[in-house]
N, C-alpha and C positions, 0 to 999 in steps of 0.2 A: 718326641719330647715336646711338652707344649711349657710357654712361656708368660708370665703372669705378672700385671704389674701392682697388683693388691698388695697391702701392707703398705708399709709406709716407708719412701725412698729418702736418701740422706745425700746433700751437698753435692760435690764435684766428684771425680774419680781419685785425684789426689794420690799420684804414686801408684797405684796398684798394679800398674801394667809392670811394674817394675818389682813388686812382691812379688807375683803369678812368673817372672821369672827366675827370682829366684825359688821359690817351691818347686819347679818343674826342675832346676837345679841341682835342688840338696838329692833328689833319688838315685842323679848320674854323677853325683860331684866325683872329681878326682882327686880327692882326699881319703883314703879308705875308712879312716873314722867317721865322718863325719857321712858319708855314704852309708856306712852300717848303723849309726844310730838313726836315723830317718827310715831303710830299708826294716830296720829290724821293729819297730815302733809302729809301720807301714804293716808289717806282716805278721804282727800279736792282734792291732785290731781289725785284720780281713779275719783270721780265723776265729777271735770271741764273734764277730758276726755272725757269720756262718753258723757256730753254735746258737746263740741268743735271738737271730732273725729268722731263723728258718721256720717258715711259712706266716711271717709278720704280713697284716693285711694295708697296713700305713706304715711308711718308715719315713721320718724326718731326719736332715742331715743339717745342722744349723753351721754356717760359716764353710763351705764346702772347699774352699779355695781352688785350688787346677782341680778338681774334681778327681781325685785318686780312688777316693770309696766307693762314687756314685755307682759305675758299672757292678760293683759287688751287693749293693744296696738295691738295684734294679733288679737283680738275679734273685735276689730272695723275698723281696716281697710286692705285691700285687700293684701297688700304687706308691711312687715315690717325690716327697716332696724336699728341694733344697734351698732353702734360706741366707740371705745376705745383706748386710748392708750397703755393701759396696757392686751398684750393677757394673761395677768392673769386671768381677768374678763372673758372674751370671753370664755377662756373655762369651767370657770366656769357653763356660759350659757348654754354651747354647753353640757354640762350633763343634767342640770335641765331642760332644754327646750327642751329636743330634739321631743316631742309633738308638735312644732309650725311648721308647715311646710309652711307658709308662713314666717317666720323673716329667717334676713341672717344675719350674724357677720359681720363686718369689724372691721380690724387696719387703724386707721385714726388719724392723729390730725387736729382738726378743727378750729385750727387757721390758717392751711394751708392745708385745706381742699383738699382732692381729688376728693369728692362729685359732681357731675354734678347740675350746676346754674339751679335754675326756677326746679325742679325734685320732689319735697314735698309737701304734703297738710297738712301736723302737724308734728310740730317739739317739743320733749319734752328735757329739760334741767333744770333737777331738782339738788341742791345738787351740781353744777362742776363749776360751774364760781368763787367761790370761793378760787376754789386751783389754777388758772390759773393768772398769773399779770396781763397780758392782755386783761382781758373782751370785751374792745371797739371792738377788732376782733376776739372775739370770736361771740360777735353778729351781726358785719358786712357779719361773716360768713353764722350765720344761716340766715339773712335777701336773702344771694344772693341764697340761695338752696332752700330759700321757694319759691312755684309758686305763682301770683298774687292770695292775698284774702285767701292765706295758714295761720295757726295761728300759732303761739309760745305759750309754755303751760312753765314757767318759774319759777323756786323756788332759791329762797339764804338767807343764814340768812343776819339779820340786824345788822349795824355794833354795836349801842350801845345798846344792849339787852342783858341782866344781865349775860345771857350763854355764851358769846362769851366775856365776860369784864373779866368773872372767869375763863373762861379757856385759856386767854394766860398767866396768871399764874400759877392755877393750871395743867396743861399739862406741865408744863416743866418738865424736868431732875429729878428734883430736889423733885419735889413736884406730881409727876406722881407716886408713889410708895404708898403714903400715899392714892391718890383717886382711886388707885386698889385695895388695901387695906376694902377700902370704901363701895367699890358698889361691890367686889367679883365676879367679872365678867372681858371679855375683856374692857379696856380702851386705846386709843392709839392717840395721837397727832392727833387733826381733822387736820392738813396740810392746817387750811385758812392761806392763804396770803394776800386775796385781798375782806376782806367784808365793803359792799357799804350799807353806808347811802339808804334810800328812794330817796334822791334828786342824788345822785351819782348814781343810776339804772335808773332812770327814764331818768337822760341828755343822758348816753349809750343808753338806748334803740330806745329813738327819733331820736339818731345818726343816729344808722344803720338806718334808712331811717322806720321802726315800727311804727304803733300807738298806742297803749294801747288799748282797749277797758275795759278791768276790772283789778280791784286789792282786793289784802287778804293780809292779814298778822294774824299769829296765832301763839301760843304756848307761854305761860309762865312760866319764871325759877326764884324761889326763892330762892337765895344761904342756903344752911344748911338746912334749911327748905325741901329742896326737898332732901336730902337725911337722913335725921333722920325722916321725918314726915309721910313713909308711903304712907297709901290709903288717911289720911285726906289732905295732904298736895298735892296731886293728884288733890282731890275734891274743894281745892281753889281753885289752879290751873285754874283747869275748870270754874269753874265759874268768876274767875278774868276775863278771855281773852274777854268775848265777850264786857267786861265794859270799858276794856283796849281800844277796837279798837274803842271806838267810839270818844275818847277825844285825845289830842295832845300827850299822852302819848306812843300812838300806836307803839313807833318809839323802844317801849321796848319788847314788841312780838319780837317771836326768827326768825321768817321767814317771807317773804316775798313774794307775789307769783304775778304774772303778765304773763296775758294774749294780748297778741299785736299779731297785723294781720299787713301783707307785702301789 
């Protein structure tokens, strides 16, 4: 794995040691809901990869955070680049991966990308448009670094889904004591700013000049229910989601995922 300080580096580290653990967290959490929306979200986009990247000659991973994808993005294509603002992440990486000797780190922000136009054949951003105000250049960016017929492999929660309605409440100040408390584990401010409707991702993505080719959405949260109930309330869970996606309802699933080709 080689390490890169090109692009452009931002501030202090500020917290991050402390996101990076909760992320390595939510996979193992002892919560069973909340372990299976992350594992299940985790395991939709290893396998669009696998479809979408196999035999990609460039794959960018923008916000990579503990690196969950990176080893699967190594494996399918030839040269892999991962992007952050935060070289807290980065060096995160640069411990756990130091087995990939194709991926290289960068400090970058990709809304002012330093990345070379037309350069990618897959580009993943899962998890980061969210914390960004910005999106529309976030994804005009990725659109100018993908080469013609490159794909974008894309994840964000949805704005009105029960998990993001209870956590700008539960996550504040105030009320962030009581739900660590709760779940006995790290919990910390998810940091959305900016989660978009279905119809509000879909206008950005057509912007950037994208088409869609596919769409997902998955994961369901039942307030209290998913933290008093256990494996059973896991097992709804599960079974709710695939009855969910299929009616006008869908817009209540916690994520959103979208595949679009440049």
């Amino acid at each position: 794995m080689r390490r890169s300080e090109e692009g452009q580096a931002f501030g202090a580290n500020g917290g991050a040691p402390s996101l990076l653990e909760l992320q390595e967290t939510l996979y193992e959490s002892a919560n069973p809901t909340r372990r299976w929306l992350h594992r299940s979200r985790r395991d939709w986009i290893e396998a669009e990869l696998r479809c979408t990247g196999a035999g990609a000659g460039r794959a960018l991973e923008i916000g990579p955070g503990c690196g969950v994808y990176l080893p699967t993005l190594a494996g399918l294509a030839e040269e892999v680049v991962a992007t952050d603002i935060e070289p807290a992440f980065l060096e995160n990486a640069t411990v756990a991966l130091a087995d990939l000797p194709n991926l290289t780190l960068l400090v970058d922000d990709i809304t002012k990308t330093a990345l070379e136009p037309a350069s990618f054949d897959l580009v993943l951003c899962t998890e980061v448009i969210e914390h960004i105000a910005d999106s529309a250049a976030v994804l005009r960016a990725i659109a100018s670094v993908l080469r013609p017929g490159g794909k974008l492999v894309l994840s964000t929660p949805q704005r009105w889904s029960p998990l993001e309605l209870v956590a700008r409440v539960a996550l504040k100040p105030g009320a962030i004591t009581l739900v660590r408390a709760v779940y006995r584990e790290p919990v910390l401010d998810m940091g959305h700013i900016n989660v978009m409707s279905s119809r509000q991702l879909t206008e950005q993505v057509v912007a950037a000049g994208l088409t869609i080719e596919s769409r997902h959405s998955g994961g369901v949260y039942m307030p209290i229910l998913a933290e008093v109930g256990g494996e059973r309330a896991r097992r709804l869970a599960s079974w709710l989601e695939p009855r969910l996606r299929r009616t006008p309802l869908r817009h209540l699933l916690w994520t959103q995922h979208i595949v679009a080709r440049r």
